[in-house]
PDB file of N, CA, C and O in Angstrom, chain B, residues numbered from 101:
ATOM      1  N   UNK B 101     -10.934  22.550 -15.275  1.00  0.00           N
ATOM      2  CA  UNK B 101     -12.006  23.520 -15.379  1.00  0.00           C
ATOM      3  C   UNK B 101     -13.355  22.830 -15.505  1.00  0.00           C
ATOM      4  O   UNK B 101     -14.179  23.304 -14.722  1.00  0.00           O
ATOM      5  N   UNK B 102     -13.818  21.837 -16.274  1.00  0.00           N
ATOM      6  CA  UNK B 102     -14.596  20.809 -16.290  1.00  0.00           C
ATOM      7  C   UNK B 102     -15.317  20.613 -15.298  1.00  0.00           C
ATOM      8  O   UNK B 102     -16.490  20.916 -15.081  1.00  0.00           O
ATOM      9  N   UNK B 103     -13.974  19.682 -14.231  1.00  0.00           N
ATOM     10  CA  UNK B 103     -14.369  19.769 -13.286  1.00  0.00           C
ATOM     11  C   UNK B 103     -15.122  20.934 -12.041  1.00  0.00           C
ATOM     12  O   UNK B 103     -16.224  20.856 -11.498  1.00  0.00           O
ATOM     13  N   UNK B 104     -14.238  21.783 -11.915  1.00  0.00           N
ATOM     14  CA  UNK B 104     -14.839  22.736 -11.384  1.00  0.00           C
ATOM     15  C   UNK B 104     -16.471  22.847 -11.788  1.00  0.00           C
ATOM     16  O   UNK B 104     -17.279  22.669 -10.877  1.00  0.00           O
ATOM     17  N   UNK B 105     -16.947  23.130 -13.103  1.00  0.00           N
ATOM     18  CA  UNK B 105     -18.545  23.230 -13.452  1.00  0.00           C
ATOM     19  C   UNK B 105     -18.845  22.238 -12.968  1.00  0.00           C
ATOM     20  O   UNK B 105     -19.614  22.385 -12.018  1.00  0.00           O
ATOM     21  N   UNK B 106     -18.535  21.087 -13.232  1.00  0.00           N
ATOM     22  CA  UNK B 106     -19.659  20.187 -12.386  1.00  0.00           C
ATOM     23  C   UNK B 106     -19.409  20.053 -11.222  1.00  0.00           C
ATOM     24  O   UNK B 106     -20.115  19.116 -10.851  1.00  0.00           O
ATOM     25  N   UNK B 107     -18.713  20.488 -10.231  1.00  0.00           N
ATOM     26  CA  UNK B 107     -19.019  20.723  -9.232  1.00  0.00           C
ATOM     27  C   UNK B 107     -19.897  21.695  -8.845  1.00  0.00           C
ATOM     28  O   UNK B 107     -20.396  21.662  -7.720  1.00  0.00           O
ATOM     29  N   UNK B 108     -20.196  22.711  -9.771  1.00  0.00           N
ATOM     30  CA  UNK B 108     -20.901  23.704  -9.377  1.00  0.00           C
ATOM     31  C   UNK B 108     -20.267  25.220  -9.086  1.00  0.00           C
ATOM     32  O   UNK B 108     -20.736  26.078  -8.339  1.00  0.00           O
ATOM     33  N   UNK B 109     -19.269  25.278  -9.759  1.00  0.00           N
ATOM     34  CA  UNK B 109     -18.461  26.445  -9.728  1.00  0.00           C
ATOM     35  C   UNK B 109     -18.907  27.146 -11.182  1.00  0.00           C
ATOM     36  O   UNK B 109     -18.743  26.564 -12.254  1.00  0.00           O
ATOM     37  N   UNK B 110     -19.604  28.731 -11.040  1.00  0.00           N
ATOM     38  CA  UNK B 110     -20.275  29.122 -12.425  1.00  0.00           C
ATOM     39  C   UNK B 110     -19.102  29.024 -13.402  1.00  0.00           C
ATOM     40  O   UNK B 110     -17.929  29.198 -13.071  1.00  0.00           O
ATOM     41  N   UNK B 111     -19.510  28.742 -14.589  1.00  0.00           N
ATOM     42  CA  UNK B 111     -18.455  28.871 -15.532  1.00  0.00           C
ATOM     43  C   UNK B 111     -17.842  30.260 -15.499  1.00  0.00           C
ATOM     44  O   UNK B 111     -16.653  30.488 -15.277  1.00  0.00           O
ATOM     45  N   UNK B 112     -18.653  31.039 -15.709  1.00  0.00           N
ATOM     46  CA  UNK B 112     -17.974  32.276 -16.141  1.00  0.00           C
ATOM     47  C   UNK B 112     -16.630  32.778 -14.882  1.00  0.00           C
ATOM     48  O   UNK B 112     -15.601  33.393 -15.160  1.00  0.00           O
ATOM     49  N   UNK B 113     -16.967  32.390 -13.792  1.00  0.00           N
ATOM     50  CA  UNK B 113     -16.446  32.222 -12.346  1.00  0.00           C
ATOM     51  C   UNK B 113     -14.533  31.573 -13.138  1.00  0.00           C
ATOM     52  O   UNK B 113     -13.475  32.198 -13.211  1.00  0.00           O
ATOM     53  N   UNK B 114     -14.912  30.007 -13.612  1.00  0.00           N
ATOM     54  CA  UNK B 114     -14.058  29.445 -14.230  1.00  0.00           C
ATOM     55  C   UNK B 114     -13.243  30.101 -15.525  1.00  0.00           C
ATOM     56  O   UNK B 114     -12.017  30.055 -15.625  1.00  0.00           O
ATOM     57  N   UNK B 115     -13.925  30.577 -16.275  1.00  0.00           N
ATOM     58  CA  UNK B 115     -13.665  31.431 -17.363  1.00  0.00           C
ATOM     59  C   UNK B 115     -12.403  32.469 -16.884  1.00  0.00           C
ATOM     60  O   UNK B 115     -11.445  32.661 -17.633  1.00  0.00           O
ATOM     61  N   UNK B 116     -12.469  32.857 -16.084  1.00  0.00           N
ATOM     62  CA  UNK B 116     -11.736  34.252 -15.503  1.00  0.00           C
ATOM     63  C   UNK B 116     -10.618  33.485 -14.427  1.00  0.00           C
ATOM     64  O   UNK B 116     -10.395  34.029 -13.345  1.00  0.00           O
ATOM     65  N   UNK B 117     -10.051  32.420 -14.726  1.00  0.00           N
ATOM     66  CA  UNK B 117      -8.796  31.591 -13.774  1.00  0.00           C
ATOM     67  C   UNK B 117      -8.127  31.861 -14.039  1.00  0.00           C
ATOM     68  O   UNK B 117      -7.291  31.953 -13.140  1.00  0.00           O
ATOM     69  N   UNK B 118      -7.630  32.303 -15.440  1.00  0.00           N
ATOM     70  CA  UNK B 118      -5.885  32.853 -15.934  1.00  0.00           C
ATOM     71  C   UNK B 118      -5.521  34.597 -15.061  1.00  0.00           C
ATOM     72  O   UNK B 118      -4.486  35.263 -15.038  1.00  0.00           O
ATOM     73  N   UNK B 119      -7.039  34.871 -14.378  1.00  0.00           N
ATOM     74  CA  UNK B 119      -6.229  35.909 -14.109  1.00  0.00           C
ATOM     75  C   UNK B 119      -5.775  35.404 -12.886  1.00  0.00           C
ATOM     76  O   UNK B 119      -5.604  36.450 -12.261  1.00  0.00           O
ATOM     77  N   UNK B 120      -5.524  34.662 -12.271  1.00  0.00           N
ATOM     78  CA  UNK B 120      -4.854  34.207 -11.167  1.00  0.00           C
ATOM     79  C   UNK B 120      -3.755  33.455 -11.587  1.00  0.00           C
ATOM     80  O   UNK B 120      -3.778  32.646 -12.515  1.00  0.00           O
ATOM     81  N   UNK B 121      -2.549  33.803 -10.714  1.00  0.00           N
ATOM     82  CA  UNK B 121      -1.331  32.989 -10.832  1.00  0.00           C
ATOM     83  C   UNK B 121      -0.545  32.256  -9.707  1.00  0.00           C
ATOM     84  O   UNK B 121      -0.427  33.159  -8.879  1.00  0.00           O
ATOM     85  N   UNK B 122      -0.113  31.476  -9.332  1.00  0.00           N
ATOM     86  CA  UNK B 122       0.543  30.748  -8.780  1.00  0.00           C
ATOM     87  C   UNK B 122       0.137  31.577  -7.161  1.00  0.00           C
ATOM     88  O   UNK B 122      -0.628  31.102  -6.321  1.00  0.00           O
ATOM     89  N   UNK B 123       0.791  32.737  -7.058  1.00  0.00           N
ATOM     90  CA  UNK B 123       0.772  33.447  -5.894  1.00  0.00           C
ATOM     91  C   UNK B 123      -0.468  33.511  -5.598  1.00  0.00           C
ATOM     92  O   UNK B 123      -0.819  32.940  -4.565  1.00  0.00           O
ATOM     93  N   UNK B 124      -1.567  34.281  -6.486  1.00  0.00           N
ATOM     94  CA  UNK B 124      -2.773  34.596  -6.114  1.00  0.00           C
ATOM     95  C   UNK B 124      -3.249  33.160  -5.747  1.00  0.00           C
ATOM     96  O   UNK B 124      -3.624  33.010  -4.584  1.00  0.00           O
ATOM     97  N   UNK B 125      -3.288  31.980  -6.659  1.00  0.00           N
ATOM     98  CA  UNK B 125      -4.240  31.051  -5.935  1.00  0.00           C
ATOM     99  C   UNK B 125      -3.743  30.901  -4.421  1.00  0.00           C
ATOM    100  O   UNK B 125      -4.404  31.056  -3.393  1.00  0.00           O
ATOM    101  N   UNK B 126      -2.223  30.513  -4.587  1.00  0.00           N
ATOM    102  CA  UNK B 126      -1.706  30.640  -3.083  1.00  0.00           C
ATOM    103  C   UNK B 126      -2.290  31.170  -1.700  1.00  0.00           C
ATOM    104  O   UNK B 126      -2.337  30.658  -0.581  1.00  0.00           O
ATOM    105  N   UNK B 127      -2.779  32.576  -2.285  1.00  0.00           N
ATOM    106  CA  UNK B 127      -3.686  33.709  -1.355  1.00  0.00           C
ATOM    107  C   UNK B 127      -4.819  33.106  -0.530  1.00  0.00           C
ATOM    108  O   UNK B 127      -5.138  32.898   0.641  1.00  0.00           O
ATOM    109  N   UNK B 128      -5.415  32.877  -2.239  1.00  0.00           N
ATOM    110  CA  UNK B 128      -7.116  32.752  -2.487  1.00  0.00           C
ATOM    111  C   UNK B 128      -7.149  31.131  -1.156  1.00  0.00           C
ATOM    112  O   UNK B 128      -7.645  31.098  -0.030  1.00  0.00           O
ATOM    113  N   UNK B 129      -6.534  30.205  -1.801  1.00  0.00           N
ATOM    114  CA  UNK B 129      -6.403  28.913  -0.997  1.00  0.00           C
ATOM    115  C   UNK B 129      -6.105  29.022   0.695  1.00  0.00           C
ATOM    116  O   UNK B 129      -6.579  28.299   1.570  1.00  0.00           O
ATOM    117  N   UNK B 130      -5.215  30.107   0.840  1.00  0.00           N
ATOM    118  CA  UNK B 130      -4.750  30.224   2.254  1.00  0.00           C
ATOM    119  C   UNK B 130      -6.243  30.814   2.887  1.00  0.00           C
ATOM    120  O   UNK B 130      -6.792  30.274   3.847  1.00  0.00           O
ATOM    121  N   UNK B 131      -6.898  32.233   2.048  1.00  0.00           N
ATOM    122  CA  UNK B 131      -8.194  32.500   2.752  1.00  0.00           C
ATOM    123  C   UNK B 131      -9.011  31.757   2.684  1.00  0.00           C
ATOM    124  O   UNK B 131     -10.040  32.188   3.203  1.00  0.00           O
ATOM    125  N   UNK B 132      -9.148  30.264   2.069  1.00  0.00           N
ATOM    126  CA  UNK B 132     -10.663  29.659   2.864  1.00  0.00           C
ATOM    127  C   UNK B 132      -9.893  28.251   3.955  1.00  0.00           C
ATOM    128  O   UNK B 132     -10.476  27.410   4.639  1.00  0.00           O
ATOM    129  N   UNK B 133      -8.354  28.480   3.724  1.00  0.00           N
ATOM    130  CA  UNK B 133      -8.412  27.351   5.125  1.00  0.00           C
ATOM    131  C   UNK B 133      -8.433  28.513   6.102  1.00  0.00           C
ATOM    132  O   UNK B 133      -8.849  27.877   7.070  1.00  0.00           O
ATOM    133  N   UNK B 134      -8.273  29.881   6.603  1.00  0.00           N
ATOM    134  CA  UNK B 134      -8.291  30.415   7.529  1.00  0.00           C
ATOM    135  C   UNK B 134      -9.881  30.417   7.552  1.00  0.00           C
ATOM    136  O   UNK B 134     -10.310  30.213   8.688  1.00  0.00           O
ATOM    137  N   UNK B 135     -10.675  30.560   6.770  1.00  0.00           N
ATOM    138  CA  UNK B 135     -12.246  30.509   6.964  1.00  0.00           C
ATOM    139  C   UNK B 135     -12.456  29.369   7.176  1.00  0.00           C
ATOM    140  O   UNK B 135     -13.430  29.342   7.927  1.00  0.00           O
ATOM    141  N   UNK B 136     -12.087  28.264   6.941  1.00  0.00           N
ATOM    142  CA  UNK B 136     -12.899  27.311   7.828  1.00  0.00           C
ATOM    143  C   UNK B 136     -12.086  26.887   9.112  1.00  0.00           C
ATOM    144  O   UNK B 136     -12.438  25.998   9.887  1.00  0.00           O
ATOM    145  N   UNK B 137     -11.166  27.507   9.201  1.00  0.00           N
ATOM    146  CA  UNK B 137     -10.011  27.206  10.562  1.00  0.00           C
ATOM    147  C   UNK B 137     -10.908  27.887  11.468  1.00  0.00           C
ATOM    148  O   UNK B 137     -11.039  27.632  12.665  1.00  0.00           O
ATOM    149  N   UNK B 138     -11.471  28.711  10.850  1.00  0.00           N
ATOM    150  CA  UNK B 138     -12.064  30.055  12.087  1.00  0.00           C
ATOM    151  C   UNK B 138     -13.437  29.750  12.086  1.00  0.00           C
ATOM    152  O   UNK B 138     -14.102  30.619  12.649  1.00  0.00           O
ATOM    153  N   UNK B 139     -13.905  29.061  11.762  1.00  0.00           N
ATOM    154  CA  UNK B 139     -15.300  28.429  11.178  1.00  0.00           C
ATOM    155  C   UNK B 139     -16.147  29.823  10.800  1.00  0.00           C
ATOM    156  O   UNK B 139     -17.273  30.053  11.241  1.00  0.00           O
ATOM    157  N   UNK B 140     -15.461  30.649   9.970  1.00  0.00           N
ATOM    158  CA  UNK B 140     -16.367  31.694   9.666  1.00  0.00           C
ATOM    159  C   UNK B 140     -17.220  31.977   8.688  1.00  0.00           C
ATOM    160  O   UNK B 140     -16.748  32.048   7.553  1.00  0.00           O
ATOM    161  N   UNK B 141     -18.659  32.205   8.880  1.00  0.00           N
ATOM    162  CA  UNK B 141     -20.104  32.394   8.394  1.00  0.00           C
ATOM    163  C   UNK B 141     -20.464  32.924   6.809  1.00  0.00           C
ATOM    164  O   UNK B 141     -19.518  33.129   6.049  1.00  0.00           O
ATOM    165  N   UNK B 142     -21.300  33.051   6.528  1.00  0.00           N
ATOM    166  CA  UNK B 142     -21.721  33.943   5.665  1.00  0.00           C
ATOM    167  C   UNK B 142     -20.978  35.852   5.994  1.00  0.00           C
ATOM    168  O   UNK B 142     -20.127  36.433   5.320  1.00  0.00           O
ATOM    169  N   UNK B 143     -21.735  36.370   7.269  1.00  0.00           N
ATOM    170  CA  UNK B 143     -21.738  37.363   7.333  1.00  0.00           C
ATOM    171  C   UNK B 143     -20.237  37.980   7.691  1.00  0.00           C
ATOM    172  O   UNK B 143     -20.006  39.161   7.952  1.00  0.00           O
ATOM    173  N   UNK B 144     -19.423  37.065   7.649  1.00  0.00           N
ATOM    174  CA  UNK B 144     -17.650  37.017   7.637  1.00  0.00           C
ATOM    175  C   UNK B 144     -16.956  37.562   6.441  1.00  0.00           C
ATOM    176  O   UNK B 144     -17.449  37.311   5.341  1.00  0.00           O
ATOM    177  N   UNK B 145     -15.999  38.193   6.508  1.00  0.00           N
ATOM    178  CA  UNK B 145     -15.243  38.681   5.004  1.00  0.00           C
ATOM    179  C   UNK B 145     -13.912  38.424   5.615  1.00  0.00           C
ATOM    180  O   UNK B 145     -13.581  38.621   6.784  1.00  0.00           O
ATOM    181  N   UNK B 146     -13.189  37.942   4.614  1.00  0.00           N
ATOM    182  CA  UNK B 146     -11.653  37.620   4.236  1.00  0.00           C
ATOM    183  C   UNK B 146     -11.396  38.219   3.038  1.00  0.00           C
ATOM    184  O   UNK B 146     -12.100  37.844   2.101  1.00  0.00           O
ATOM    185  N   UNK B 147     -10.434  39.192   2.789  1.00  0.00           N
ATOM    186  CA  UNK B 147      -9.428  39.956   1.554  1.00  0.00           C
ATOM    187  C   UNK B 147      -8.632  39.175   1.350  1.00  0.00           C
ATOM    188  O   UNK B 147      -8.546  38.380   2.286  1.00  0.00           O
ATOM    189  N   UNK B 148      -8.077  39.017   0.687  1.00  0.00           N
ATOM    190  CA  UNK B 148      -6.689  39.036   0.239  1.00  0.00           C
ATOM    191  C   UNK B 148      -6.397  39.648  -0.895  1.00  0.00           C
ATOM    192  O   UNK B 148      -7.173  40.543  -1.229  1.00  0.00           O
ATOM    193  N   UNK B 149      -5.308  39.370  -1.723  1.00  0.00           N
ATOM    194  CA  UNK B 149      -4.471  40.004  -2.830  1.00  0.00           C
ATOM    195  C   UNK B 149      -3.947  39.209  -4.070  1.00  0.00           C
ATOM    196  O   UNK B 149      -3.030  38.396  -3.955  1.00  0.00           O
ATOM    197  N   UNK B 150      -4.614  39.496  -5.357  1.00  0.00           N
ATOM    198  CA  UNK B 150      -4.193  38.692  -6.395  1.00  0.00           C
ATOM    199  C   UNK B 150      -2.919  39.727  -6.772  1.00  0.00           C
ATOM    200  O   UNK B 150      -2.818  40.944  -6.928  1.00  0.00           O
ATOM    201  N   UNK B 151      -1.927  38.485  -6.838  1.00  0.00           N
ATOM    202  CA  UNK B 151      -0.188  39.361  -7.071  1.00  0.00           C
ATOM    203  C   UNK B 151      -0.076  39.448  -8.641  1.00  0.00           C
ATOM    204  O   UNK B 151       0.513  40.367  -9.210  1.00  0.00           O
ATOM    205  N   UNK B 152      -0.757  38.302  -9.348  1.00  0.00           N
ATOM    206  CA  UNK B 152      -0.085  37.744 -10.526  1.00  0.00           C
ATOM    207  C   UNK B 152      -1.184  37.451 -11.453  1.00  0.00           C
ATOM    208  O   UNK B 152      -2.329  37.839 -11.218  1.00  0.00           O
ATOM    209  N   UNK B 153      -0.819  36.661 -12.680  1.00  0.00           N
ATOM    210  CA  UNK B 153      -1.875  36.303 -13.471  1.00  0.00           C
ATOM    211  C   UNK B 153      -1.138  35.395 -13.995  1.00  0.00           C
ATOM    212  O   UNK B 153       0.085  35.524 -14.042  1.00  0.00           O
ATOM    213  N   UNK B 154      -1.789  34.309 -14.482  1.00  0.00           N
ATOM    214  CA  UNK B 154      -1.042  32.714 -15.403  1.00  0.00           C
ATOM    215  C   UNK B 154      -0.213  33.283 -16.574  1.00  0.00           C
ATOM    216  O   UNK B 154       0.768  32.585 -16.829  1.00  0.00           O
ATOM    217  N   UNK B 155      -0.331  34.136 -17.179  1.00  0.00           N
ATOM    218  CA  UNK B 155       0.778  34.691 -18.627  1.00  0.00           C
ATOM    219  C   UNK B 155       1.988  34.882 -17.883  1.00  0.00           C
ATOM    220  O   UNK B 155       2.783  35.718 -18.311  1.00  0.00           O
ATOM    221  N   UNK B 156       2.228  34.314 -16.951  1.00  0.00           N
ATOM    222  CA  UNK B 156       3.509  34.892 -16.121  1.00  0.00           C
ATOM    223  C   UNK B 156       4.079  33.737 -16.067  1.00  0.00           C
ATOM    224  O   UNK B 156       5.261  33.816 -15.734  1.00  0.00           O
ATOM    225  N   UNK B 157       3.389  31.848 -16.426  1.00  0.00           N
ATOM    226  CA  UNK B 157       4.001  31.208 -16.003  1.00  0.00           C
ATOM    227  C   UNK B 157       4.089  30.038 -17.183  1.00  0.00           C
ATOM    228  O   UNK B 157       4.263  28.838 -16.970  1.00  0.00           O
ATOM    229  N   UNK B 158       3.961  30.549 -18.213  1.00  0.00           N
ATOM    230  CA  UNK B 158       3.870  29.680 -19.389  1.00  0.00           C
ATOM    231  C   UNK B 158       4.871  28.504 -19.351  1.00  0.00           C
ATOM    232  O   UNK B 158       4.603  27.337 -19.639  1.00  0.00           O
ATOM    233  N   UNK B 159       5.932  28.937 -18.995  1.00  0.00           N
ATOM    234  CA  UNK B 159       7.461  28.146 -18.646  1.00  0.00           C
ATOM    235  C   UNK B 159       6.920  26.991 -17.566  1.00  0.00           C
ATOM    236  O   UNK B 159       6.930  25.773 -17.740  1.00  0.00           O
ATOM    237  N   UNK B 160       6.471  27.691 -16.461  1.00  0.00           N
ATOM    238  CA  UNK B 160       6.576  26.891 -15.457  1.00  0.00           C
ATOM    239  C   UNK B 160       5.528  26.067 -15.748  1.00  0.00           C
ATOM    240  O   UNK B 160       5.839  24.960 -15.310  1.00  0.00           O
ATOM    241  N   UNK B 161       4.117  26.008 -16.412  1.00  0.00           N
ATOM    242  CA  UNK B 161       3.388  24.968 -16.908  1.00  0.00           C
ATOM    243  C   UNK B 161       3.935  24.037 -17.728  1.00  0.00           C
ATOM    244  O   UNK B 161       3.811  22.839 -17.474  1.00  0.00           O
ATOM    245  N   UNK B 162       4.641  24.508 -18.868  1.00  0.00           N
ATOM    246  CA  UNK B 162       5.536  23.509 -19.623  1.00  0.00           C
ATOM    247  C   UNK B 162       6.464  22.691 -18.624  1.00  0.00           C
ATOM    248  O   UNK B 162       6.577  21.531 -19.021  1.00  0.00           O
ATOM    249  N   UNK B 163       7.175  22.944 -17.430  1.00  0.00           N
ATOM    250  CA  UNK B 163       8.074  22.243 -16.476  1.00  0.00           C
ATOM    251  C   UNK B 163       7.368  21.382 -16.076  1.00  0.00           C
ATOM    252  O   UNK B 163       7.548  20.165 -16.121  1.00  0.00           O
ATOM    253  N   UNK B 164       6.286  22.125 -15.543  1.00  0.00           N
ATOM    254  CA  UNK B 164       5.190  20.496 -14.210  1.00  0.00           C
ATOM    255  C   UNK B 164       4.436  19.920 -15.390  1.00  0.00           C
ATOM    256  O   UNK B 164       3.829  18.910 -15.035  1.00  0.00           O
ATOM    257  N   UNK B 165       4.288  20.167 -16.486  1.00  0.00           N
ATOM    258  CA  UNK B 165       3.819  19.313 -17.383  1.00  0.00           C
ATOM    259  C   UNK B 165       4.848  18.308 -17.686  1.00  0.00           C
ATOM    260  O   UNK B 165       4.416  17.158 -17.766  1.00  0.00           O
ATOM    261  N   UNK B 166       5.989  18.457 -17.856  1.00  0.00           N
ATOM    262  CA  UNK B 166       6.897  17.224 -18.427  1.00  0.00           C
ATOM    263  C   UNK B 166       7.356  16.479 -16.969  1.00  0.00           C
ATOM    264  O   UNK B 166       7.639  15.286 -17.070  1.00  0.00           O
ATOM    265  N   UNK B 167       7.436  16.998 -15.834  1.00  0.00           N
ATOM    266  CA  UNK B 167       7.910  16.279 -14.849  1.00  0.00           C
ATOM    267  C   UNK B 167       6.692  15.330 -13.923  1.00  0.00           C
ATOM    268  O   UNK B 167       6.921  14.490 -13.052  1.00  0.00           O
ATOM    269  N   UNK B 168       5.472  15.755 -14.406  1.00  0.00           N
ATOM    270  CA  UNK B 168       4.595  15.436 -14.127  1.00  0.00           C
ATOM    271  C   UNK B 168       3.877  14.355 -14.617  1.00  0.00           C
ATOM    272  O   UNK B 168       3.612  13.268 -14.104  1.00  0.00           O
ATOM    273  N   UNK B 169       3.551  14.937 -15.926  1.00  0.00           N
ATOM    274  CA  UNK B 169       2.514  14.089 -17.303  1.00  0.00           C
ATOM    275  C   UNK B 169       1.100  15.186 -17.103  1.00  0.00           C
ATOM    276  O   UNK B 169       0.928  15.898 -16.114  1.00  0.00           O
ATOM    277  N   UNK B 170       0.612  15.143 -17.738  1.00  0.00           N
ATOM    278  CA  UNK B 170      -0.715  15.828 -18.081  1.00  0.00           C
ATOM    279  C   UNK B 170      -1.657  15.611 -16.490  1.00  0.00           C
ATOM    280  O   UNK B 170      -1.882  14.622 -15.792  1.00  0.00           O
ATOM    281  N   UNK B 171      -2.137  17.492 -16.351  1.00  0.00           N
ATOM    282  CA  UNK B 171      -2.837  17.168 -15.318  1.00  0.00           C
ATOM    283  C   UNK B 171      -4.580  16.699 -15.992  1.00  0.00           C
ATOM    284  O   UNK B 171      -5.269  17.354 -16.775  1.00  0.00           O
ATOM    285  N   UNK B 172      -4.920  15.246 -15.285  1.00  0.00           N
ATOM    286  CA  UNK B 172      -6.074  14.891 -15.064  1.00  0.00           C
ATOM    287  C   UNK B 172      -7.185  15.524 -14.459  1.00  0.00           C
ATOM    288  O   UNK B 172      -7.278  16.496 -13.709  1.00  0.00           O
ATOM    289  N   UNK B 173      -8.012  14.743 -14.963  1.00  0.00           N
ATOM    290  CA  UNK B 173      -9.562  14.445 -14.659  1.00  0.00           C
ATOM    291  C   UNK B 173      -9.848  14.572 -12.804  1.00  0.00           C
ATOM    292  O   UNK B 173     -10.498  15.231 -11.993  1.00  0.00           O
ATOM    293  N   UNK B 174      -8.635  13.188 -12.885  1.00  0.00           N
ATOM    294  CA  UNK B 174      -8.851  12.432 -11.262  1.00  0.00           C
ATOM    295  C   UNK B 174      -7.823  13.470 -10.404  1.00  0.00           C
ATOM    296  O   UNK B 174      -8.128  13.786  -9.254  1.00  0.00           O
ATOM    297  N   UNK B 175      -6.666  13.947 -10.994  1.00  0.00           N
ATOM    298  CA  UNK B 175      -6.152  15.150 -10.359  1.00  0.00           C
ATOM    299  C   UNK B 175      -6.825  16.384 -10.137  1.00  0.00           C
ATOM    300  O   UNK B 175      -6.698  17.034  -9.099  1.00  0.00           O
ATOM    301  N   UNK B 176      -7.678  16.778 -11.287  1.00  0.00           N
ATOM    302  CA  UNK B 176      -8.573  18.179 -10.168  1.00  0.00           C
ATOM    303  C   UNK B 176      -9.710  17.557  -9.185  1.00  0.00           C
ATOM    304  O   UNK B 176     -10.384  18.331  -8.505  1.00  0.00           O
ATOM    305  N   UNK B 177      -9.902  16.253  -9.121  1.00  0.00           N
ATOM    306  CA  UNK B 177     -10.476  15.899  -7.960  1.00  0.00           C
ATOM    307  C   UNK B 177     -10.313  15.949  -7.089  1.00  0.00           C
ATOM    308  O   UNK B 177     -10.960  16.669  -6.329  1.00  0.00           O
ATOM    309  N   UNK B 178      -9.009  14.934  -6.614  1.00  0.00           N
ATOM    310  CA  UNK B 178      -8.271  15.198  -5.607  1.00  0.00           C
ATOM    311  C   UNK B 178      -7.744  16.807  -5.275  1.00  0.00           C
ATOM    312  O   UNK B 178      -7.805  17.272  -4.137  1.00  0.00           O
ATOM    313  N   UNK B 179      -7.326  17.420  -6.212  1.00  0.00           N
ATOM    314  CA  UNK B 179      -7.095  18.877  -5.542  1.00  0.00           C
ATOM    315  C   UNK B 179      -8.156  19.709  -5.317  1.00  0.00           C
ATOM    316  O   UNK B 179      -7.946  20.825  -4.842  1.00  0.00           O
ATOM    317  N   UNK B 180      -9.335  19.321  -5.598  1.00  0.00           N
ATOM    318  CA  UNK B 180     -10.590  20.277  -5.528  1.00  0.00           C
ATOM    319  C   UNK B 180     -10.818  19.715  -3.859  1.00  0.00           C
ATOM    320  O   UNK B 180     -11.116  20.421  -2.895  1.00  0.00           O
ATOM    321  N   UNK B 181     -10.671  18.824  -3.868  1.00  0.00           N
ATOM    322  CA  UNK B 181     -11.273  18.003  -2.439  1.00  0.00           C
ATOM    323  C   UNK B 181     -10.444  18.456  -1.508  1.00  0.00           C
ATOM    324  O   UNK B 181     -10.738  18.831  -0.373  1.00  0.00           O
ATOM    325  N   UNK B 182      -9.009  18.397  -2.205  1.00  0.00           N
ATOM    326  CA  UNK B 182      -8.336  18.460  -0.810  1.00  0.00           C
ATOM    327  C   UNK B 182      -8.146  20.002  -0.044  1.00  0.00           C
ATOM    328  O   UNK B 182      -8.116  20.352   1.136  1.00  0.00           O
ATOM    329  N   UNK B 183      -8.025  20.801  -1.492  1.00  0.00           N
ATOM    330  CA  UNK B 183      -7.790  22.344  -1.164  1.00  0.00           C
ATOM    331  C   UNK B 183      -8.963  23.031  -1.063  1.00  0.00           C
ATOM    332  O   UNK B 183      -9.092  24.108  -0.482  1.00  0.00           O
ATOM    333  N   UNK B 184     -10.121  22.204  -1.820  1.00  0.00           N
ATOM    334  CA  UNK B 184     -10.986  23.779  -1.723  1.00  0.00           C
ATOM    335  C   UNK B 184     -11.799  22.878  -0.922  1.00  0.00           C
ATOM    336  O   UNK B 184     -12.062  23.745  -0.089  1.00  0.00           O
ATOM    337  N   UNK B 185     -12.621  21.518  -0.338  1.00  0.00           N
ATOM    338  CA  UNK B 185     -13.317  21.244   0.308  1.00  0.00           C
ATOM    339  C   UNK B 185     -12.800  20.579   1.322  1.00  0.00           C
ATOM    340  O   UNK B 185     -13.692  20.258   2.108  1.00  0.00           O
ATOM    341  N   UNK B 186     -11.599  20.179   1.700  1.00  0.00           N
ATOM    342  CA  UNK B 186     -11.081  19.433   2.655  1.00  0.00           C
ATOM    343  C   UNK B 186     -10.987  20.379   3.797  1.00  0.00           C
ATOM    344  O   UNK B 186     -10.533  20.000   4.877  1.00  0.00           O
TER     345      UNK B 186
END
């Protein structure tokens, strides 16, 4: 989340992430590679559908936390880069 602000994502923007869950980011992520697949503009709109919210996955954070180790600093980098600006 950190990260995200200093990239320039409003906090309050950040603040409001638990209501997304696994599926929804899924969504959210699939509509901006189809927006930049399609190289589409400002005056462009993409919908999609938030299914879920994070209280749904308490378990499954505890799983990729132990099989994982703690997500990093340098890990929302790389995933900021790769998913939301790549």
């Amino acid at each position: 989340r950190a990260y995200l602000v200093k990239e320039g994502v409003p906090e309050e923007l950040v603040g409001q992430l638990d209501l997304l869950g696994i599926s929804s980011i899924a969504n959210v992520l699939s509509s901006i590679k189809f927006a930049k697949w399609y190289e589409l503009g400002e005056e462009d709109i993409v919908l999609t559908v938030w299914t879920d919210s994070m209280e749904l996955y308490g378990s499954r954070l505890q799983e990729l936390h132990e099989e994982h180790g703690e997500y990093s600093k340098v890990d929302a980098a790389a995933d900021y880069h790769r998913y939301l600006k790549g």
